[in-house]
N, CA, C and O atoms as a DFTB+ gen file, in Angstrom:
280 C
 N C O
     1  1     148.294    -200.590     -88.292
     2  2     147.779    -200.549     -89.646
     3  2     146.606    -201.511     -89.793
     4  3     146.586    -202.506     -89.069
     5  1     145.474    -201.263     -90.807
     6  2     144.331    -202.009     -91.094
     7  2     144.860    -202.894     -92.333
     8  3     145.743    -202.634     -93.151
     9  1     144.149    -203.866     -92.223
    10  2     143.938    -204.772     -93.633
    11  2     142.740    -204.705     -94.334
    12  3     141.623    -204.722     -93.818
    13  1     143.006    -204.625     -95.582
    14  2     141.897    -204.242     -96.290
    15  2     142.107    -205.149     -97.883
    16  3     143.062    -205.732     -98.396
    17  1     140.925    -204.940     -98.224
    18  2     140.515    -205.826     -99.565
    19  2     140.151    -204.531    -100.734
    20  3     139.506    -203.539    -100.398
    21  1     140.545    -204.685    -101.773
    22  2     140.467    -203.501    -102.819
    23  2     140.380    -203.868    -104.063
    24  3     141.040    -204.889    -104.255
    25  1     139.765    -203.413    -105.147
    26  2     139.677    -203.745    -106.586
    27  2     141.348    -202.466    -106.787
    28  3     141.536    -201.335    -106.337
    29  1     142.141    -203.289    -107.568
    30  2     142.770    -202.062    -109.159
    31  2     142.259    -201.235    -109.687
    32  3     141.546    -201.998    -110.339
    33  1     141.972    -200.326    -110.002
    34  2     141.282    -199.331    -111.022
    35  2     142.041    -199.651    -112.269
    36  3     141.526    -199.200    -113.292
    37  1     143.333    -200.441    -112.440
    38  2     143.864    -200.574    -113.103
    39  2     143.768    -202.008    -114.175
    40  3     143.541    -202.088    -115.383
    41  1     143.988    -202.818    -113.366
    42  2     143.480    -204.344    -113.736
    43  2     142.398    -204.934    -113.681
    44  3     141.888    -205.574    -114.601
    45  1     141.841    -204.722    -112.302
    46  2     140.486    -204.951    -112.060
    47  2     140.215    -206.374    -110.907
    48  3     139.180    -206.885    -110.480
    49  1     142.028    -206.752    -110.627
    50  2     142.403    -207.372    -109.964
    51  2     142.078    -207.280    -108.455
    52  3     142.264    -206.125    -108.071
    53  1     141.605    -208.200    -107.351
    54  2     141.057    -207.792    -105.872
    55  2     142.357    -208.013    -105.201
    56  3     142.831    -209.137    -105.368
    57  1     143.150    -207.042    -104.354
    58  2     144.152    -207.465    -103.536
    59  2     143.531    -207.100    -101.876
    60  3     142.521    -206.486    -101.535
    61  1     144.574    -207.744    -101.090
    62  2     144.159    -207.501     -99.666
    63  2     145.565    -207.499     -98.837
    64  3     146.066    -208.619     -98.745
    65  1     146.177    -206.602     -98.315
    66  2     146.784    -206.026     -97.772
    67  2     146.338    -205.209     -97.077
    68  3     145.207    -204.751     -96.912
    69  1     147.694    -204.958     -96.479
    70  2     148.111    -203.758     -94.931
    71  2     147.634    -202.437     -95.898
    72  3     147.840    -202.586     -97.103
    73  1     147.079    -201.295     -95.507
    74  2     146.854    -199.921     -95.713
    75  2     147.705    -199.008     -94.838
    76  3     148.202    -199.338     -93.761
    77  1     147.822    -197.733     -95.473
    78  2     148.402    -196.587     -94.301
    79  2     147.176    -196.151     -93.931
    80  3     146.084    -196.593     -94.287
    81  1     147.470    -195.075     -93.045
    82  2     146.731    -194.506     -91.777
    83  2     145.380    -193.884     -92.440
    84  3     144.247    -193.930     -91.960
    85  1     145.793    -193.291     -93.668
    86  2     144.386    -192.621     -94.591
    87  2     143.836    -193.665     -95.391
    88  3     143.022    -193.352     -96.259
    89  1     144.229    -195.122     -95.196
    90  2     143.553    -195.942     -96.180
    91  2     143.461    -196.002     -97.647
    92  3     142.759    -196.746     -98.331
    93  1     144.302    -195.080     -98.016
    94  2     144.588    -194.711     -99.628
    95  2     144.758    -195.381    -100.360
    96  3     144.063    -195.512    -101.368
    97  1     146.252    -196.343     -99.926
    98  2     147.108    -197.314    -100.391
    99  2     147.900    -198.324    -100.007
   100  3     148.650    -198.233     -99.035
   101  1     147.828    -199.041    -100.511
   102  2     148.504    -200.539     -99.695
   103  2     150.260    -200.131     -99.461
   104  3     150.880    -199.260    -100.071
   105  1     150.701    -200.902     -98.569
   106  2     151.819    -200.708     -97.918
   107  2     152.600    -202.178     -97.620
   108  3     151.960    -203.166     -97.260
   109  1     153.843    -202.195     -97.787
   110  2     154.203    -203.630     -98.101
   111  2     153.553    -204.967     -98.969
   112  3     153.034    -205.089    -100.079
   113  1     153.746    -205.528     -98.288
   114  2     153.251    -206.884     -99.555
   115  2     151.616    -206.802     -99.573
   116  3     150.885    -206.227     -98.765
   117  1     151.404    -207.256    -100.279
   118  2     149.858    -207.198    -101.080
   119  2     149.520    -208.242    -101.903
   120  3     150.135    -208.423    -102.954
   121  1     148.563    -208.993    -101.533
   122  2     148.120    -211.003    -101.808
   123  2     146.765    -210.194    -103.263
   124  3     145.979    -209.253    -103.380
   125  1     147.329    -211.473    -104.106
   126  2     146.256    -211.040    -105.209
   127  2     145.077    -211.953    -104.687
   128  3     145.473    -213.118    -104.680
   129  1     144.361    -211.895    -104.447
   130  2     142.496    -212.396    -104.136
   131  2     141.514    -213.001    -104.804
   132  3     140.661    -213.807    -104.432
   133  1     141.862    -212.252    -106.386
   134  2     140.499    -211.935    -106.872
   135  2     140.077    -213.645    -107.109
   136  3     138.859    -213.755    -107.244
   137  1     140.635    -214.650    -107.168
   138  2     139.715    -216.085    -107.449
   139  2     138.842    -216.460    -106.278
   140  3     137.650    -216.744    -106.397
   141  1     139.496    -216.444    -105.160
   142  2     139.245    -216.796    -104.013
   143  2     137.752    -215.433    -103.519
   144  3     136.791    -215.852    -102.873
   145  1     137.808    -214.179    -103.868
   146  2     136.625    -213.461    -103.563
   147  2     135.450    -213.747    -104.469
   148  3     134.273    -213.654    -104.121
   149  1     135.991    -214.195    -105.968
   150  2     135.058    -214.955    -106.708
   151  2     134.274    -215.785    -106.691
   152  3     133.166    -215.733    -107.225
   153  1     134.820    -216.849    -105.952
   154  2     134.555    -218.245    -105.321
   155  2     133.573    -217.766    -104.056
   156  3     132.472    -218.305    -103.945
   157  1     133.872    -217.045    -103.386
   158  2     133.080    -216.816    -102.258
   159  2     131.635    -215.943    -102.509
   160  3     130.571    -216.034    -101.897
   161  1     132.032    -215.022    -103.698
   162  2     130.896    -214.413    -104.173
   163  2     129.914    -215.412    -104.840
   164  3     128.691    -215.334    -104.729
   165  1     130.665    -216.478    -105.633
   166  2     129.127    -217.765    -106.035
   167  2     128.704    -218.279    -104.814
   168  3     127.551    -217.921    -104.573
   169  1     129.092    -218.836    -104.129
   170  2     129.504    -219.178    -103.018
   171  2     127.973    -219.023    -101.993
   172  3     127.246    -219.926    -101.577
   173  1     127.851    -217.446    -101.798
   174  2     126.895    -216.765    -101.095
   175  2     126.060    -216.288    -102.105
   176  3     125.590    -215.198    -101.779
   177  1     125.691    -216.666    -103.192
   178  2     124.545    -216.249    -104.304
   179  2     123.968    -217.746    -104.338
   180  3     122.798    -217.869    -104.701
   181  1     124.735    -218.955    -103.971
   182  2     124.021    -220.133    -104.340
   183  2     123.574    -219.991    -102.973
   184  3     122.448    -220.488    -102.957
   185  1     123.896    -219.529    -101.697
   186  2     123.458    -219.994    -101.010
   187  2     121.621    -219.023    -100.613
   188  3     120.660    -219.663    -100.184
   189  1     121.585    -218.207    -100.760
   190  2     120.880    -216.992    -101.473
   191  2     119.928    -217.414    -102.352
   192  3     119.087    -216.688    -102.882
   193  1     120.029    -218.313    -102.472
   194  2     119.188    -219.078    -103.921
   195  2     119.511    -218.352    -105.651
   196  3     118.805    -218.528    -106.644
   197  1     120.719    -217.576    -105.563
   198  2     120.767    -217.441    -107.026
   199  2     121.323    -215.338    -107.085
   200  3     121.697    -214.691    -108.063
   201  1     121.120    -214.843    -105.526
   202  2     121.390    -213.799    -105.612
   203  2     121.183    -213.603    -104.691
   204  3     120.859    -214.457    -103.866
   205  1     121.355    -211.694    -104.352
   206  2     121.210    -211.131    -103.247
   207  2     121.647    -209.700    -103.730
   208  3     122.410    -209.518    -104.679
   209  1     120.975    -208.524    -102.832
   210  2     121.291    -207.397    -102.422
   211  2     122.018    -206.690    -101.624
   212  3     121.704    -206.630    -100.435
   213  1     123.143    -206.005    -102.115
   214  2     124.561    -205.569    -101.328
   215  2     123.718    -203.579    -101.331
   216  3     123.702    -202.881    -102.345
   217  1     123.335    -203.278    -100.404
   218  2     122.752    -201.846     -99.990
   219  2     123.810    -200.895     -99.601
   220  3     124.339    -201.322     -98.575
   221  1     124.242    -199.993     -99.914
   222  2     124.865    -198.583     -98.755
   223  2     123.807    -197.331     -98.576
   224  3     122.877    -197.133     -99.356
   225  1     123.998    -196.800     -97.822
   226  2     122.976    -195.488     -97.378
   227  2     122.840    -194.574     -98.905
   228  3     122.037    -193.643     -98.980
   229  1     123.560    -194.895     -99.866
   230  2     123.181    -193.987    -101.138
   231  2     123.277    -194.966    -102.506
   232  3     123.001    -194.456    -103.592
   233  1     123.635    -196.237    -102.439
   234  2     123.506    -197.122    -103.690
   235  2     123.053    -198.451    -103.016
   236  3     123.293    -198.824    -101.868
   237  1     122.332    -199.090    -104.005
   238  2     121.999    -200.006    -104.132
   239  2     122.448    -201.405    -105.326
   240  3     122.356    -201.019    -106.491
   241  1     122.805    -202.593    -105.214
   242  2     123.045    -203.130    -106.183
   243  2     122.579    -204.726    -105.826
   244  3     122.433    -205.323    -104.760
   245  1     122.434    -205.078    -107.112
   246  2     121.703    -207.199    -106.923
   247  2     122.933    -207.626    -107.915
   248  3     123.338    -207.490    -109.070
   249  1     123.208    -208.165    -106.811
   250  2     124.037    -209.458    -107.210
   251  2     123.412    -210.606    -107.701
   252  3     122.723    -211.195    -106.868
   253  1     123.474    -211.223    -109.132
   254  2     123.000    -212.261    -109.701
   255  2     124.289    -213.400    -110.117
   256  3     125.346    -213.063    -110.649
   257  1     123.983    -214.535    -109.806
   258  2     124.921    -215.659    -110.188
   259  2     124.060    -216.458    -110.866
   260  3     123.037    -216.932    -110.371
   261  1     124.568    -216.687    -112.382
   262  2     123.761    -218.331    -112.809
   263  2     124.887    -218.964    -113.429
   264  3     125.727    -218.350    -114.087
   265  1     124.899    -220.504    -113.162
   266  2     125.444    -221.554    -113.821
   267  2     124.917    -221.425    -114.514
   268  3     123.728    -221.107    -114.554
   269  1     126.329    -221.830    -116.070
   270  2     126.091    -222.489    -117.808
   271  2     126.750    -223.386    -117.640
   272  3     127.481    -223.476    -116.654
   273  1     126.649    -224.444    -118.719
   274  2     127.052    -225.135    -118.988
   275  2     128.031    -224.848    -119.983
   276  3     127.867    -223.966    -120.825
   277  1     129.148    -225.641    -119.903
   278  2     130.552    -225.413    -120.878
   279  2     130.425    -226.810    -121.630
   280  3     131.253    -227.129    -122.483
């Protein structure tokens, strides 16, 4: 079996677990992610200077990160 990383369609939550053979759906236990992919997504935008471009052969998208102040 593969391990894989996935958004919810439901929550919107990132988990990463074991998949079956068609990759459909997770199978046994399944780790919730989403802070830790968060963290890594500022992470590689600061390092980027503030962003970056995630490409596939038919979409395109820019990733933008800015610090506010709270």
């Amino acid at each position: 079996m593969t391990t894989k990383i996935a958004c919810s369609p439901l929550t919107g939550r990132i988990f990463s677990g074991r998949v079956n053979e068609a990759e459909q759906c997770f199978v046994g236990k399944k780790t919730d992610v989403t802070n830790e992919v968060l963290e890594a997504l500022i992470r590689k935008a600061e390092y980027h200077k503030g962003g970056f471009i995630v490409q596939t052969c038919s979409k395109k998208w820019t990733v933008t990160v800015v610090e506010e102040s709270i």
